[in-house]
N, C-alpha and C positions, 0 to 999 in steps of 0.2 A: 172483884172485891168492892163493898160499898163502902165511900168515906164518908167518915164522919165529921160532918161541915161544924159543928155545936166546939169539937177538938180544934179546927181550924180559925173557929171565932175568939176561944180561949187561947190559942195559942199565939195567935195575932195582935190578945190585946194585951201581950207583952214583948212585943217589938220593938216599942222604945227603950223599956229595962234593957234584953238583947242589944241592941247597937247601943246602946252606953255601956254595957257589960257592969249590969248593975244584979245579972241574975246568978242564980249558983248553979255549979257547974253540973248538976244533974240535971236541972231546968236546958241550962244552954244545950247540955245532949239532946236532948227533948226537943226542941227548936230543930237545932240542927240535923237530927233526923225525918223528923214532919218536913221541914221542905224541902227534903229530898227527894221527898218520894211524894209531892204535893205542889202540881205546875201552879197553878194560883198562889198557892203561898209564897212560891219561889216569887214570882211575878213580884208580886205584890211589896216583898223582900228587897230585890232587885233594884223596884222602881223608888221604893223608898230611902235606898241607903244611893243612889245615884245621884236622886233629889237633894240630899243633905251634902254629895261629895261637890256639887254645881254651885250650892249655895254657900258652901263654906269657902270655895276657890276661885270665887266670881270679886271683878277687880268692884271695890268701892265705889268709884265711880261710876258704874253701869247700875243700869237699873231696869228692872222689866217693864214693858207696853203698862199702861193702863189695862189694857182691855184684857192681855196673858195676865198679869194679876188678877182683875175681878175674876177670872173662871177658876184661875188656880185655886184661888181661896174660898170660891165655891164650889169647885171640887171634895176641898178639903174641909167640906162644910167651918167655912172661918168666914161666913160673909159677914158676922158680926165688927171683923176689925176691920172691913174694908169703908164701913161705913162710921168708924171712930179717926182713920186715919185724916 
């Protein structure tokens, strides 16, 4: 069966509506079935609601490397604030 990435991109670039549960419940179905049956999405899903679970639960006082910062944030194409911070 061929998928269709165009659904994956559309349905990705409501991710963050999704984990804020900001979307409605026929949406959320929608999600919720695409990555099911969608290893990248899942992935992708996964890595980013893990990202957010490390970050919300990570003690105040710790702080990442310099260097795991700059790529995170160029990862997440955010190099703009790393050069405002």
């Amino acid at each position: 069966m061929d998928h269709d990435h165009q659904n994956c991109s559309d349905l990705l670039g409501n991710l963050s509506s999704y984990i804020d549960g900001e979307l409605s419940e026929e949406m959320c179905a929608e999600f919720q079935k695409h990555i099911a049956g969608c290893e990248n999405c899942r992935v992708v899903f996964d890595t980013t609601t893990r990202t957010i679970y490390l970050y919300q639960h990570n003690p105040a006082d710790e702080t990442l490397p310099a260097a795991v910062r700059e790529r995170l944030f160029s990862k997440l194409h955010l190099d703009d604030l790393i050069k405002h911070e």
